[in-house]
C-alpha positions, -999 to +999 in steps of 0.1 A: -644-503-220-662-492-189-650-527-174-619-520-179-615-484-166-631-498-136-610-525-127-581-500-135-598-480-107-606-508-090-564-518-086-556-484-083-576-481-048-569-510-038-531-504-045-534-469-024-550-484+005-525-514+006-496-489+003-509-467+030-516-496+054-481-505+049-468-465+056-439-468+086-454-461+121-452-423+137-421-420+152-426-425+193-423-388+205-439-402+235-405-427+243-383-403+233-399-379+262-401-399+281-361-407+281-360-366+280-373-362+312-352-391+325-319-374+315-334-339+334-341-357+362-309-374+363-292-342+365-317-326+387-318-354+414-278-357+415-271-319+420-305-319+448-287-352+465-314-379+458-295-410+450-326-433+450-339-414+417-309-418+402-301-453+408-339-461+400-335-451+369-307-481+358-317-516+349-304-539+378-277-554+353-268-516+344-233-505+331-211-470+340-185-464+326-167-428+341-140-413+326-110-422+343-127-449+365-134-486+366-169-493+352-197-495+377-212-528+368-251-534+382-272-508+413-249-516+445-217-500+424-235-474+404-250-463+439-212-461+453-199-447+418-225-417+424-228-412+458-187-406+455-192-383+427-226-362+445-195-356+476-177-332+453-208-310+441-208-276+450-242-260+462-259-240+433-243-263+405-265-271+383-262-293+346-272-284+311-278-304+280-264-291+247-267-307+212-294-334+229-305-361+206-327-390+215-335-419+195-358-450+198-361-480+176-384-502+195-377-515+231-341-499+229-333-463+230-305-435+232-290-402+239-263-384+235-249-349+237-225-325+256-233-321+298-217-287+312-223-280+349-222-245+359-224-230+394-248-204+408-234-176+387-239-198+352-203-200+347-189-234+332-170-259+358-171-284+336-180-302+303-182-338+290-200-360+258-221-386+267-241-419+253-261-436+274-283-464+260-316-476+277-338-504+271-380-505+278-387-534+302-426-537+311-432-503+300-407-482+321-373-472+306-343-477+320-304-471+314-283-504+305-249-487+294-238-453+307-208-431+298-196-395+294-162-381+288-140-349+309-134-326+281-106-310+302-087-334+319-093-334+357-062-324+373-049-342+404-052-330+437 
């Protein structure tokens, strides 16, 4: 009987450690940060007028895709795309992130949420969705696909 009650213990270990090996990794807070401080400093660079950090930050076979807009397909026509769009900023305009999520599975990643930029007294100028994917190549992340939409359509000038 005491054979027995030890191999019952005996499988029952066994099956708790090959169970717990098999537990699903943490989830990588650290890649989903990382793409965090990517978005911010998307939005920081293109209201501050540094183009390079923006345009660093997409994979040379990149996609954007503007509302309104041909896409922007690789850096040479995402730097025009922005550099365009930077003209129009006013000084003190600045961009906020609202129901921000980030996901990663792997080497590929996403966000998504709503953008509003508001000028130097915090009023709203403009809002739009977006969903930008980005892939991890040799440890760096970058955007592949890029797109947002006007909630208020831009009226002609």
């Amino acid at each position: 009987m005491h054979a027995t009650i030890r191999s019952a213990l005996t499988v029952a270990i066994l099956t708790t450690t090959v169970a717990c090996s098999l537990t699903a990794p943490a989830p990588p807070h650290g890649d989903r940060a990382a793409i965090q401080s990517l978005s911010k400093a998307h939005a920081t660079a293109f209201f501050s007028g540094d183009i390079d950090t923006i345009v660093s930050a997409y994979a040379e076979d990149a996609v954007v895709i503007p509302p309104d807009a041909p896409a922007a397909q690789g850096r040479d026509a995402i730097r025009k795309l922005f550099a365009a769009s930077m003209a129009t900023a006013k000084p003190g305009q600045s961009e906020v992130f609202e129901n921000y999520v980030v996901e990663v599975s792997g080497d590929m990643g996403w966000d998504s949420g709503v953008a509003k930029v508001k000028d130097a007294n915090g009023t709203s100028v403009w809002s739009g969705h977006f969903l930008a994917t980005w892939r991890k190549k040799n440890g760096k992340w970058q955007t592949v696909r890029d797109m947002w939409t006007n909630d208020v359509p831009v009226k002609p000038n």
